[in-house]
DOFIVO-345946 format. One record per residue: residue in three letters; x, y, z of N, C-alpha, C in turn. Coordinates in nm, 2 decimals, always signed. Example, Ala and Ser with C-alpha at 12.3 -4.5 7.8 and 13.67 -1.06 7.14 Angstrom:
residues 2
+------+--------+--------+--------+--------+--------+--------+--------+--------+--------+
| type |    n_X |    n_Y |    n_Z |   ca_X |   ca_Y |   ca_Z |    c_X |    c_Y |    c_Z |
+------+--------+--------+--------+--------+--------+--------+--------+--------+--------+
|  ala |  +1.32 |  -0.57 |  +0.78 |  +1.23 |  -0.45 |  +0.78 |  +1.32 |  -0.33 |  +0.78 |
|  ser |  +1.28 |  -0.22 |  +0.71 |  +1.37 |  -0.11 |  +0.71 |  +1.29 |  +0.00 |  +0.79 |
+------+--------+--------+--------+--------+--------+--------+--------+--------+--------+
end
This chain:
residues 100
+------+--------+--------+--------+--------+--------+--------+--------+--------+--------+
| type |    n_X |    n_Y |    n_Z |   ca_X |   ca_Y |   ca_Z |    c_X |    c_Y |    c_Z |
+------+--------+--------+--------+--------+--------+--------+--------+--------+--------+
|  unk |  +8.14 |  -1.17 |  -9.15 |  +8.02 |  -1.23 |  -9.11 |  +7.90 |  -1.20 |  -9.21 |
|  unk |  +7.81 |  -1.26 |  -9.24 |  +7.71 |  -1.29 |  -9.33 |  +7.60 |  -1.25 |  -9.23 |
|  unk |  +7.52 |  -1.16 |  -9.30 |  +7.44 |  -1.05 |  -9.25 |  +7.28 |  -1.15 |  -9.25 |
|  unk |  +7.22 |  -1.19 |  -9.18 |  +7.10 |  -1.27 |  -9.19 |  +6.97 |  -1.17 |  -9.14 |
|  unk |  +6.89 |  -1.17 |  -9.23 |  +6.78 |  -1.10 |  -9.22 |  +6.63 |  -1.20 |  -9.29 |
|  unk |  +6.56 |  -1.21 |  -9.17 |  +6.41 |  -1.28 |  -9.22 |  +6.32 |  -1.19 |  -9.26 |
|  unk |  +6.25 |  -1.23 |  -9.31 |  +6.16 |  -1.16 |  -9.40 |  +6.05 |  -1.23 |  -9.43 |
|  unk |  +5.94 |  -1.19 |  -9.40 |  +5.78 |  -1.24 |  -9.37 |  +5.74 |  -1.27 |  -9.53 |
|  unk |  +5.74 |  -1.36 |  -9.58 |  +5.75 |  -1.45 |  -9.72 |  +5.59 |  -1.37 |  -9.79 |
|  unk |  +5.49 |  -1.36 |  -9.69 |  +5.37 |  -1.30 |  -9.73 |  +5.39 |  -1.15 |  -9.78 |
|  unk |  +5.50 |  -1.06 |  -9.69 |  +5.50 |  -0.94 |  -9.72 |  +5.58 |  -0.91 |  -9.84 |
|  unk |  +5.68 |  -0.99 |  -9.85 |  +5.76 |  -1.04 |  -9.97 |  +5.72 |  -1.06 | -10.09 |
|  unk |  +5.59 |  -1.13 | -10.05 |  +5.54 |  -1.14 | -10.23 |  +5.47 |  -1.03 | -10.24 |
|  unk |  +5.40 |  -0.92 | -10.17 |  +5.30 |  -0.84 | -10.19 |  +5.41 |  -0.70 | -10.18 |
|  unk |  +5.59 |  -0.74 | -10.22 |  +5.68 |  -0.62 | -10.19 |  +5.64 |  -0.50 | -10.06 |
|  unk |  +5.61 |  -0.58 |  -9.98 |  +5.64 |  -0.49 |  -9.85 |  +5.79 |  -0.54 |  -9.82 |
|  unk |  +5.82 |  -0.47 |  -9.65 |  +5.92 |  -0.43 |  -9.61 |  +5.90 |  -0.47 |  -9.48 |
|  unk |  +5.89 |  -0.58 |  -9.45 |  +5.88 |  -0.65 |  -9.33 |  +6.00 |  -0.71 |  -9.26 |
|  unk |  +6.08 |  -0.69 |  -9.21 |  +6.24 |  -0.74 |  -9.24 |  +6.23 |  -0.75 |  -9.04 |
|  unk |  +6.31 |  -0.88 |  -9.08 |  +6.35 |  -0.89 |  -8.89 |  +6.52 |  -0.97 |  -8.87 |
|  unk |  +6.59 |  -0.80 |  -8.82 |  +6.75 |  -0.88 |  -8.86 |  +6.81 |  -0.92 |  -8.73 |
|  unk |  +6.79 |  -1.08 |  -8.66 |  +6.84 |  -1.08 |  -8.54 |  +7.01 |  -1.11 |  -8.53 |
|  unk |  +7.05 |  -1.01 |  -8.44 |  +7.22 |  -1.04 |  -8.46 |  +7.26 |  -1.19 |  -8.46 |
|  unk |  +7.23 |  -1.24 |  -8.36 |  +7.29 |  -1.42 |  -8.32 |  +7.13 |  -1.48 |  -8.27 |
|  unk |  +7.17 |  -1.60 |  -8.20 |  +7.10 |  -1.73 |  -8.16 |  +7.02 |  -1.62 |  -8.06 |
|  unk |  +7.10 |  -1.57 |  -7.96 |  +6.99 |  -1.55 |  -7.87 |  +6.92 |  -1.41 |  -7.90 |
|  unk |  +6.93 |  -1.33 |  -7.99 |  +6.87 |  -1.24 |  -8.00 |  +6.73 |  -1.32 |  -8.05 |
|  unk |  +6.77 |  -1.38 |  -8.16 |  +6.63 |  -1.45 |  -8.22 |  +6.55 |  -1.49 |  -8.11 |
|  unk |  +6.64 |  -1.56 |  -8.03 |  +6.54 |  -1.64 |  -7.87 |  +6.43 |  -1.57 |  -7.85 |
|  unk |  +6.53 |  -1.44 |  -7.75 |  +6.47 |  -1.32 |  -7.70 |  +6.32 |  -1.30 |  -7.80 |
|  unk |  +6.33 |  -1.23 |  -7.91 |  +6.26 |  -1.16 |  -7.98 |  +6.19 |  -1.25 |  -8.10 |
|  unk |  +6.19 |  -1.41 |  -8.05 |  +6.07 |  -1.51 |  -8.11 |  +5.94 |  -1.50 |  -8.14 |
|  unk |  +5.84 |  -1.44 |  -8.00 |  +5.72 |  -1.43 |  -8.03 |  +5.71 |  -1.30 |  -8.10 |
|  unk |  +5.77 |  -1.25 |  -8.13 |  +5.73 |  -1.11 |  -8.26 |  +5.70 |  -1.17 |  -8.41 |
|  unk |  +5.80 |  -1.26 |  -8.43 |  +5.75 |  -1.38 |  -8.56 |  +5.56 |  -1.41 |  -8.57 |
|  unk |  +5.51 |  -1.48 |  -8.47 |  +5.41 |  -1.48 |  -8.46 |  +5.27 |  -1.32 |  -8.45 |
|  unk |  +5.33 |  -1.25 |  -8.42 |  +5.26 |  -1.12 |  -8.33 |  +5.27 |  -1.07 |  -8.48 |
|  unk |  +5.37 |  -1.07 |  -8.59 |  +5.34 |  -1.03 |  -8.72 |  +5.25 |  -1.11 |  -8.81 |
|  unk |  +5.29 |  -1.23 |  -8.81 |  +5.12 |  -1.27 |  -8.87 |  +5.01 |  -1.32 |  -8.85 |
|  unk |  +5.01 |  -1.25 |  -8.71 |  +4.88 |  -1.23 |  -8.69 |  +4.82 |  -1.11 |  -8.74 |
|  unk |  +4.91 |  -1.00 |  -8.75 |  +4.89 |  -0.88 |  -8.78 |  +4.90 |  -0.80 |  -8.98 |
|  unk |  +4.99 |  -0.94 |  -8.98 |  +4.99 |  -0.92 |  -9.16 |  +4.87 |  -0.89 |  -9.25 |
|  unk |  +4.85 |  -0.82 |  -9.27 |  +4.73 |  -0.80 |  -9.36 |  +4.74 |  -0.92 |  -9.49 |
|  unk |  +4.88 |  -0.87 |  -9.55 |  +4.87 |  -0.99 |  -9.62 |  +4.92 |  -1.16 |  -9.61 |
|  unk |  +4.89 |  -1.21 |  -9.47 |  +4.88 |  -1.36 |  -9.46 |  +4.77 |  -1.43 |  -9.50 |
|  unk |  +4.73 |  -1.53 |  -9.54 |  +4.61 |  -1.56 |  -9.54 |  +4.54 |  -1.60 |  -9.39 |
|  unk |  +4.38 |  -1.58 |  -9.43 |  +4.30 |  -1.59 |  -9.27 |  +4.33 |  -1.74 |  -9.28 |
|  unk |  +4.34 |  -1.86 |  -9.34 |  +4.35 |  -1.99 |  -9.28 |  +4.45 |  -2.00 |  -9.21 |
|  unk |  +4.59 |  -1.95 |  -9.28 |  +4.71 |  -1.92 |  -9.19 |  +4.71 |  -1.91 |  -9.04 |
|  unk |  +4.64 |  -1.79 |  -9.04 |  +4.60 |  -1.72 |  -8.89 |  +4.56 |  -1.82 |  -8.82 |
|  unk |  +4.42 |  -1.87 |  -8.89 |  +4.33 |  -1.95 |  -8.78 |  +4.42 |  -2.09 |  -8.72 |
|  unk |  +4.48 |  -2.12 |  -8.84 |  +4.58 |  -2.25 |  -8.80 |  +4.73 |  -2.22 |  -8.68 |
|  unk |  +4.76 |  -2.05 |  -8.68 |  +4.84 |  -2.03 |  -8.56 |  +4.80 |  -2.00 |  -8.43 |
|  unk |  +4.63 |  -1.96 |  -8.46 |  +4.57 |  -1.94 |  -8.38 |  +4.54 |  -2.09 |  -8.30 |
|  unk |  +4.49 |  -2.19 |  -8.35 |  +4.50 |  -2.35 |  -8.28 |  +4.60 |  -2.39 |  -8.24 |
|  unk |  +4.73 |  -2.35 |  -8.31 |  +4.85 |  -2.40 |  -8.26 |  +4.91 |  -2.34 |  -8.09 |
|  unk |  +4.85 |  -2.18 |  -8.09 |  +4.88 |  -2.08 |  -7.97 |  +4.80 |  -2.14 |  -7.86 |
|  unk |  +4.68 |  -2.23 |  -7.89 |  +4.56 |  -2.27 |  -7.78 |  +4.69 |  -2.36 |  -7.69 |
|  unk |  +4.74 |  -2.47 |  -7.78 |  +4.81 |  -2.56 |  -7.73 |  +4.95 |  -2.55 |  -7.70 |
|  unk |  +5.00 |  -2.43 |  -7.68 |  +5.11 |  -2.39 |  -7.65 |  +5.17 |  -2.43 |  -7.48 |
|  unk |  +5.04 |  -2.39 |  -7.40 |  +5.06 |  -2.41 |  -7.24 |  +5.13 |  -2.53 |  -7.22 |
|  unk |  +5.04 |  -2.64 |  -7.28 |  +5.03 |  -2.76 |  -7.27 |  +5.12 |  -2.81 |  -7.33 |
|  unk |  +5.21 |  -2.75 |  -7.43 |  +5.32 |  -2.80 |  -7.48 |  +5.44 |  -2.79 |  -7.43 |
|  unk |  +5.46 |  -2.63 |  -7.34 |  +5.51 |  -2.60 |  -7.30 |  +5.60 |  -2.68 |  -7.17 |
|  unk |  +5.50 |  -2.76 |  -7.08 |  +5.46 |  -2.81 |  -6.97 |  +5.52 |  -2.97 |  -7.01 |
|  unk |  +5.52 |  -2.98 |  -7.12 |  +5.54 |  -3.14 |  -7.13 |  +5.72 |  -3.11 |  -7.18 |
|  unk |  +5.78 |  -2.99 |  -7.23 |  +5.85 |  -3.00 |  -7.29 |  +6.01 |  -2.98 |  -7.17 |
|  unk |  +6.13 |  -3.02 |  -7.20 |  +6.25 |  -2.97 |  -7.10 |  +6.26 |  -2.85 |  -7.10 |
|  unk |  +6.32 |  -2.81 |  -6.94 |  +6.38 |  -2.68 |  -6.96 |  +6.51 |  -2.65 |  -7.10 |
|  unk |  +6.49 |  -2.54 |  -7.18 |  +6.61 |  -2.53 |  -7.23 |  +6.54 |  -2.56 |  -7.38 |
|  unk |  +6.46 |  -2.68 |  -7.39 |  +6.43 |  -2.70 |  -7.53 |  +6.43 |  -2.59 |  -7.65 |
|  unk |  +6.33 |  -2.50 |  -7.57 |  +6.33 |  -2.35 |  -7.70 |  +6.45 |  -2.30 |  -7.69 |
|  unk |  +6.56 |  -2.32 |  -7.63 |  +6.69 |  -2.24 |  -7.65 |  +6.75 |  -2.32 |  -7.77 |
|  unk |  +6.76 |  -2.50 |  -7.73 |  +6.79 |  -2.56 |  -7.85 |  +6.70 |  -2.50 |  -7.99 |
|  unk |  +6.60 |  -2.53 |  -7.95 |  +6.55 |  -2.54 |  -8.12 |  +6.57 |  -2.37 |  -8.20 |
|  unk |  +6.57 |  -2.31 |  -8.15 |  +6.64 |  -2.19 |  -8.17 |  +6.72 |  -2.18 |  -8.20 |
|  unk |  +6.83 |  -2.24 |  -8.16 |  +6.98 |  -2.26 |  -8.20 |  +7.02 |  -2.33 |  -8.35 |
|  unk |  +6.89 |  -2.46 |  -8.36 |  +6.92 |  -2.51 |  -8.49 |  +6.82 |  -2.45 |  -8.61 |
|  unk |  +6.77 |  -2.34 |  -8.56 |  +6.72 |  -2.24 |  -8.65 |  +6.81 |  -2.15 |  -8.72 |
|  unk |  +6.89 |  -2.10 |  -8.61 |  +6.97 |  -2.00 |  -8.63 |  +7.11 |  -2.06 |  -8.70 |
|  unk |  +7.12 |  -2.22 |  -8.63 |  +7.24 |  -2.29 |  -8.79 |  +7.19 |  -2.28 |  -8.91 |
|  unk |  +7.03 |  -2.30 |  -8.90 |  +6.99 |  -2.33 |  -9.04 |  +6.98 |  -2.21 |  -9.15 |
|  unk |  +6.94 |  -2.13 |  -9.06 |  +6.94 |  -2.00 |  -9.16 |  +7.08 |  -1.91 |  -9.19 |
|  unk |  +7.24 |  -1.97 |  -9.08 |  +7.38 |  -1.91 |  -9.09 |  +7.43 |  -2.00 |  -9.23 |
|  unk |  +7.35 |  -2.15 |  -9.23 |  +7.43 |  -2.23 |  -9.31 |  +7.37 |  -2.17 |  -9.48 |
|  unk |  +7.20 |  -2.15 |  -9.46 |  +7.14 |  -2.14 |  -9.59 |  +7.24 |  -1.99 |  -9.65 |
|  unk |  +7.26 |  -1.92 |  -9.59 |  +7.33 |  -1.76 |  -9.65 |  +7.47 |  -1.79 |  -9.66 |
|  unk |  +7.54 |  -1.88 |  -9.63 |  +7.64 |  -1.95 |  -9.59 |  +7.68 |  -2.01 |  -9.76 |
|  unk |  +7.55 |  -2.05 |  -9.82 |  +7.53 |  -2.13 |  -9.91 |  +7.60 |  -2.06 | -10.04 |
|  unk |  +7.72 |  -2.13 | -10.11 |  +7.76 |  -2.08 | -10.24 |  +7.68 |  -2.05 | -10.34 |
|  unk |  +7.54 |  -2.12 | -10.32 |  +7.45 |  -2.07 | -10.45 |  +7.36 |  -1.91 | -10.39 |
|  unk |  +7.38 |  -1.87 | -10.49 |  +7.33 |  -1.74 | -10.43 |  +7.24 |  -1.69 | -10.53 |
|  unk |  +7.15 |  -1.80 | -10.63 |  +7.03 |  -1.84 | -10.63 |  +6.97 |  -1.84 | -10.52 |
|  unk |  +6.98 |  -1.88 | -10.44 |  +6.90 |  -1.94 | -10.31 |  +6.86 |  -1.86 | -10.23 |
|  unk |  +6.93 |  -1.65 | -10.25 |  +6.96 |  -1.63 | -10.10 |  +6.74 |  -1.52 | -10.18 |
|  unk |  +6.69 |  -1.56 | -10.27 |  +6.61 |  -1.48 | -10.30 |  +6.46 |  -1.54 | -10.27 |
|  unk |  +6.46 |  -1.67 | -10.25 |  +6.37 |  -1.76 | -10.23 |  +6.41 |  -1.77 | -10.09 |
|  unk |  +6.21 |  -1.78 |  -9.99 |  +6.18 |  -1.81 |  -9.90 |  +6.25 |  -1.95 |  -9.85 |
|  unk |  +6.32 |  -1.93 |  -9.71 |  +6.40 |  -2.02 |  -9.65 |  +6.28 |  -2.13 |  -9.59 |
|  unk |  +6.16 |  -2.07 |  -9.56 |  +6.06 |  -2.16 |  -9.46 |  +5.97 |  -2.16 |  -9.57 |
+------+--------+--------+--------+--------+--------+--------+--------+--------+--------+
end
């Protein structure tokens, strides 16, 4: 099995050690809002960044509310293909450059 580990693209360039290794699909589920709770907290993200996750968090209720039960389990799911398929990937150029 192919070891998948994300990595905060901002701490990455500034060689920090920001690393978040979720075993499967639902661990990522589970432990989703930590993605966000880090860059908010990144020193090195940029503040537009922020402000633009911060507008996005206002409208979260509301998105929530309109969306199906289950939806964040899907989209989660085709996160977690997307990032099994990218390491997955014979070019291993690829595995060094930011996936998002």
């Amino acid at each position: 099995e192919i070891l998948q580990t994300l990595v905060c693209k901002h701490c990455m360039n500034a060689n920090m050690d920001a690393e978040f290794l979720p075993e499967s699909a639902e661990d990522l589920r589970l432990s989703f809002a930590e993605i966000p709770k880090h860059l908010m907290s990144c020193p090195h993200v940029p503040v537009d960044v922020k402000n633009k996750l911060e507008t996005v968090k206002a409208f979260r209720a509301v998105q929530e509310a309109m969306l199906k039960r289950g939806s964040h389990k899907k989209f989660v799911n085709k996160v977690w293909k997307k990032v099994d398929n990218y390491f997955a990937s014979e070019n291993e150029s690829l595995i060094d450059e930011p996936l998002f």
